[in-house]
N, C-alpha and C positions, 0 to 999 in steps of 0.2 A: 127564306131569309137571305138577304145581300152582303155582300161585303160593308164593313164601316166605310166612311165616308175620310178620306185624310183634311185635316185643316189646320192651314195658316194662316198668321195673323197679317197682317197689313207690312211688315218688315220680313217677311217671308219667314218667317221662326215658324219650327213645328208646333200645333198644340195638340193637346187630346183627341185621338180620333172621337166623333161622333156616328150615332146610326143615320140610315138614309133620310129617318122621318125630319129630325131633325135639321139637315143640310138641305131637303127640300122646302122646310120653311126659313131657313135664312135666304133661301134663292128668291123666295117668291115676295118676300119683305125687301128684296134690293139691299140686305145687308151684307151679302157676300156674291159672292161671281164666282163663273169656273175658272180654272187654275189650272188640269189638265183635266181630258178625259180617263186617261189609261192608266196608271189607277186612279181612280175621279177622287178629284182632290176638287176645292173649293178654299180663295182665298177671302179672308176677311177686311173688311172696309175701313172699320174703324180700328186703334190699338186695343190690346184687351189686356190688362195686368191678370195671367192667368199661367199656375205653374202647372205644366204639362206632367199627367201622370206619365211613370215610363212603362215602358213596353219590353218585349222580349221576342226575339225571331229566332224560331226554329225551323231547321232545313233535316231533309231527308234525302240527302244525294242520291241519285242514279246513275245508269249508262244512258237511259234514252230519257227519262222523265226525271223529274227534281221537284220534290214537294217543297214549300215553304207554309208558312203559319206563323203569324202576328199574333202576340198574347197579352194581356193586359191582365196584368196577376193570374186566376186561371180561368178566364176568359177568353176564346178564339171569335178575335173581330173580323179578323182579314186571314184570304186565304189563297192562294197561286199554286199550279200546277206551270211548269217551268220545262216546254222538251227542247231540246238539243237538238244540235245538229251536225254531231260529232258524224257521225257516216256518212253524209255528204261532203263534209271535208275530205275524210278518205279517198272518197270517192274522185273525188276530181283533185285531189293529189297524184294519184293512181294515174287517173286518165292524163296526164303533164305529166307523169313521169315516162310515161309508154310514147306521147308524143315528143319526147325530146330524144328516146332512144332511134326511135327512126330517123329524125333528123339527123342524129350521127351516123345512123348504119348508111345515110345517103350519101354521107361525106360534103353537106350543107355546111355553109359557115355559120359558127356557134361558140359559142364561149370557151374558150381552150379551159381542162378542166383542172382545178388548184387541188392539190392534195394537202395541202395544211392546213385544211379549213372542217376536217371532218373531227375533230375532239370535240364531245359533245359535254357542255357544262352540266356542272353537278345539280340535280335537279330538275335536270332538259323533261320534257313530256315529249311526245309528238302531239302534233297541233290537234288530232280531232279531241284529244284527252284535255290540253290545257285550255280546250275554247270552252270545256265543261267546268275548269275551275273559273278561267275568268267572266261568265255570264254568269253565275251565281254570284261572285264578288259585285258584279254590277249592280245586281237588284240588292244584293243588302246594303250598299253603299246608295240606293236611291229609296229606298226604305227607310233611312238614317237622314236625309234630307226632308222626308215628309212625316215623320213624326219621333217622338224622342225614345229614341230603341237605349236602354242600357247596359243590354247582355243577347249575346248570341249562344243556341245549342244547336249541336252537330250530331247528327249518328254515325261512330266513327266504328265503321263496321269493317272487318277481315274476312271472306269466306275462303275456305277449306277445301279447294279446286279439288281434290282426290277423295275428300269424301263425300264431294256433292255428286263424283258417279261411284264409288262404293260406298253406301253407307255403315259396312260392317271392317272399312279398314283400319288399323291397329297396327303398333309397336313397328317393327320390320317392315312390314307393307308398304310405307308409306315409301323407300328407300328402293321400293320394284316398282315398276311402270309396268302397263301393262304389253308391252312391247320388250319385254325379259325374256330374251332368247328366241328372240324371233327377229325378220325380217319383216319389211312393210308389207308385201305382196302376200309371204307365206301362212304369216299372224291372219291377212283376212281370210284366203282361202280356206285354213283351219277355221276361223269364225264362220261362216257364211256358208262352210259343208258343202265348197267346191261347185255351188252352183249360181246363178245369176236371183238375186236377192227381190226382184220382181215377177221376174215368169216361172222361177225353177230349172232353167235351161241346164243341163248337166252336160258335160263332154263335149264342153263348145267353148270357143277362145273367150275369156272374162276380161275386162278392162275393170280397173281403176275409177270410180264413178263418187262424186263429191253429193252429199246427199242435200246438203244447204250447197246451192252452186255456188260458184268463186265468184260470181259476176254479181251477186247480191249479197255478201259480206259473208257468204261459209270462208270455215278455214281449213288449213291442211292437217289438223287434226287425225291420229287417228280412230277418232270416236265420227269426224265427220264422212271419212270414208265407205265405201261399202265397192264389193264387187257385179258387175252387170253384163251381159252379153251385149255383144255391139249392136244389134235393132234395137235394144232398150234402151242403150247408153244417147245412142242419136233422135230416138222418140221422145227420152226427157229434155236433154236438149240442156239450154239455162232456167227451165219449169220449176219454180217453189214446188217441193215434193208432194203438198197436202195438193196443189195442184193437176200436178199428177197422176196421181191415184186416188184422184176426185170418184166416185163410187165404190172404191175398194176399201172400206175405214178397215176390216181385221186386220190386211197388208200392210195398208198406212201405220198402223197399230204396231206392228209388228217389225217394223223398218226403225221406226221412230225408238221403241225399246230399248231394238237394240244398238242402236247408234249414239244412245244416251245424251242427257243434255249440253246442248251448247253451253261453253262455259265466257265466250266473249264479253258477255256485261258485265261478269263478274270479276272479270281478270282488269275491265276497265274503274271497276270500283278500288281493288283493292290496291291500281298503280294511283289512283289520283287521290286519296283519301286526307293523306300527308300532308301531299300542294295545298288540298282545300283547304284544310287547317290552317298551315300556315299562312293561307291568303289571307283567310277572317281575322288570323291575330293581328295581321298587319294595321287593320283597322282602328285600333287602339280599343278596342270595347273587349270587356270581359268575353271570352269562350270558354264552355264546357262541352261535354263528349257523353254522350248515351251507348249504349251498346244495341244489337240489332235485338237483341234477345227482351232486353229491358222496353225497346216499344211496342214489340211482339205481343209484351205482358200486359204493358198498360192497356193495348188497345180492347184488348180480351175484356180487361178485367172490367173499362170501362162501357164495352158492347156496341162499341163501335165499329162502322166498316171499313175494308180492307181498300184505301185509297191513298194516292200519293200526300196528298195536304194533309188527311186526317194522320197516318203514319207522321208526318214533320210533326203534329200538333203532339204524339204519344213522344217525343225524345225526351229520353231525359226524365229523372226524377218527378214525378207527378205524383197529387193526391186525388186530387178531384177535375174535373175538366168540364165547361157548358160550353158548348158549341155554338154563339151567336150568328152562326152563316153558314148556311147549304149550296152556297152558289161561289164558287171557287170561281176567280180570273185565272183563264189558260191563257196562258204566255206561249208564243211558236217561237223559236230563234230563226229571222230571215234575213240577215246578214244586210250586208248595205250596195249588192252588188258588184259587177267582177269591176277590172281593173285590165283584163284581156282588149287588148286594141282594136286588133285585125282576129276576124271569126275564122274558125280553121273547120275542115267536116271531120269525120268522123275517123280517117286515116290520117290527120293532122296537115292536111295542106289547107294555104289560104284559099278561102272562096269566095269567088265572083260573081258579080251582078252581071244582068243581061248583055249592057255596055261593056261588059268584060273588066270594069274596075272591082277593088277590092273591095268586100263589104267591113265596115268597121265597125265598131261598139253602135249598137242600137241609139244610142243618145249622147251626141258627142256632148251636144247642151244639154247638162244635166235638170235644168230649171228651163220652163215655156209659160210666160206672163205667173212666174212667181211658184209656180205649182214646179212640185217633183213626183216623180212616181212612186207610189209606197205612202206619200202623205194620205191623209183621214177627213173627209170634206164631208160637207152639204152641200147636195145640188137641189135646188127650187126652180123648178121647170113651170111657168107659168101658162106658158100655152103649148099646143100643138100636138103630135103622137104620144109625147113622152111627157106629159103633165103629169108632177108630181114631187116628191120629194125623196131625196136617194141619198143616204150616208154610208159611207165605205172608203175603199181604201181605191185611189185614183190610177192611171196609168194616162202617161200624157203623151198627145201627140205634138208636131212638130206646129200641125193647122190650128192648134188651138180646140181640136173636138177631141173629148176625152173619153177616157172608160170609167165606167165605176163600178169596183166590184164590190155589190152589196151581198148580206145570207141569204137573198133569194135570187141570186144571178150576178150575171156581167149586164152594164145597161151600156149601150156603145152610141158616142155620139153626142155628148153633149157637152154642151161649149160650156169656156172656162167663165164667163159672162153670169153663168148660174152657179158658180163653185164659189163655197167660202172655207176657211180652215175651221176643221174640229183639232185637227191635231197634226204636228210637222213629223216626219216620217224617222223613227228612231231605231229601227234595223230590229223591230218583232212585230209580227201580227198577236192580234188578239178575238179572243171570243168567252162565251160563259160557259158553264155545264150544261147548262141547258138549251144549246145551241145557237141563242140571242148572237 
């Protein structure tokens, strides 16, 4: 079963979402057209004197995924899986902060630097956190444009960072860290029984070894820590641990223990929770709050599976629930590209083309005969190698011959002569559950 179909009237007003069956026979009688693909919407031809039932959007925050869920009394018509891309922010905030420090330590001309500029306003997030409130405000604010939503639910959840690695902590405890009378170095040694946490090595110089590396979002934790002899420490390297100690699962097993859970998603849940809140109020529509516990229950109670959209659909007070859709739209967050001029390698200098000039942003002209890259086309290849018909998402060159990245490949080469628009390129990819 598919998502509903969203539809407007001729004056672009929301009206009652319909199922697919239905919008595939308004398409084929020429009473209505498409409107967008992503989420396929369909506009109508003629006026309709028709009062739209309302709807309700429920959201299921995360760190890396974001459920949403469309309802129509208790109904789920429509359904989105929503990922972020909060750590790539990080990431190359990181990487521009590392390259501007070298430019200083080169003594390079650069921005002399202001110190009254660092009071951070009340409510500041850092940006991988606040690009997770503002992409959720986007789609329920574009949700609210394609059909008549008149309440939004939240699961406005807390989690309990010290009891999610002692589940037996109480009273006092909570006021000890587990770092109470210890040193960093000394606490692991006494953990780890003075030997390398991989081979066993005993009586040999131990380093300091990050079990989620630094270079892929581990933190300095000391649950993410552990001690290693130095052949180990240079053999793992920057290697994801399960990597690793790829045939050793009782070790992997054993590491993992006791190194206990990363708490990063959750630490990023419970700083953004608020923001999100307050973002949705802003919107003027009714919100209310569920607790993690309460869709925990529903979803149990209604025997349904453990999934991001299904969790959105259990927020919040519920009796009953029908599921009208097993094919959730995954939404990707893919930004709208950099804004970096001149390309730098990987120690931050600029770098040069053969000619010895500089190389600059990949596409100074961001538009070639109309097309941008990221836009959602059809190509109708009528003759030659590549006869055929290819929808995806484009990548344009300067010649005019393009790429099209379809779910079964890159098709490279073919001119914009055979491109028409399905969709203008609005900074997400998209795809189905079932990998359509």
């Amino acid at each position: 079963m598919s998502n509903h179909v969203f539809v407007l009237d001729t004056n672009r007003q929301p009206l009652t979402p319909c199922n697919p069956g239905v919008a595939r026979s308004l398409l084929k009688s020429r009473k209505a057209s498409v409107f967008r693909c992503y989420p396929f919407t369909i506009i109508l031809k003629k006026e309709v004197n028709s009062t739209p039932e309302p709807c309700q959007i429920k959201i299921d925050p995360g760190s890396k995924t974001t459920g949403i869920a469309l309802l129509n009394g208790d109904k789920v018509i429509w359904a989105a899986e929503l990922t972020h891309r909060g750590q790539q922010i990080k990431n190359d905030l990181e990487s521009r902060r590392s390259l501007r420090r070298n430019r200083r330590g080169r003594k390079t001309r650069y921005r002399q630097p202001r110190f009254l500029n660092r009071t951070r306003p009340r409510g500041w997030l850092p940006p991988s956190l606040k690009h997770r409130v503002l992409t959720v405000l986007t789609w329920v604010k574009r949700l609210t444009r394609l059909c008549a939503v008149s309440s939004i639910a939240q699961e406005l959840v807390k989690f309990d960072l010290q009891k999610m690695q002692n589940p037996e902590i109480s009273g006092v405890e909570y006021q000890q860290g587990e770092l109470q009378g210890y040193e960093v170095r000394e606490y692991l040694l006494e953990k780890c029984g003075r030997k390398c946490a991989y081979c066993g090595a005993e009586n040999v110089p131990l380093e300091i070894e990050h079990i989620h590396p630094r270079s892929k979002g581990g933190s300095n934790c000391v649950s993410n820590l552990t001690l290693a002899c130095a052949p180990c420490n240079q053999a793992k390297g920057n290697q994801d641990i399960k990597q690793f100690l790829n045939g050793k699962p009782d070790l992997l097993k054993r590491v993992l223990v006791r190194a206990k859970a990363p708490l990063k998603d959750a630490v990023a849940i419970n700083a953004s929770r608020w923001a999100l809140f307050n973002a949705l109020k802003s919107t003027g529509l009714s919100v209310s709050t569920g607790s993690g516990a309460q869709t925990k229950f529903n979803r149990r109670r209604l025997g349904l599976l453990k999934t991001h959209w299904l969790d959105a659909a259990c927020v919040g007070n519920i009796e009953a629930l029908e599921v009208l859709t097993t094919q959730p739209l995954l939404i990707k967050s893919a930004g709208h590209g950099r804004r970096q001029v001149i390309q730098v390698d990987k120690y931050g200098f600029p770098r040069h083309n053969q000619a010895g000039e500089l190389v600059r942003k990949s596409a100074q002209v961001k538009q070639i005969k109309g097309f941008q890259t990221g836009d959602i086309v059809r190509a109708i290849v009528p003759s030659g190698k590549k006869t055929g018909v290819y929808i995806g998402r484009v990548a344009i060159r300067s010649s005019g011959s393009f790429n099209i990245k379809t779910p079964n490949g890159t098709v490279e080469g073919i001119s914009f002569k055979h491109c028409s628009f399905v969709q203008r390129k609005d900074g997400y990819s998209y795809s189905f559950s079932d990998g359509r």
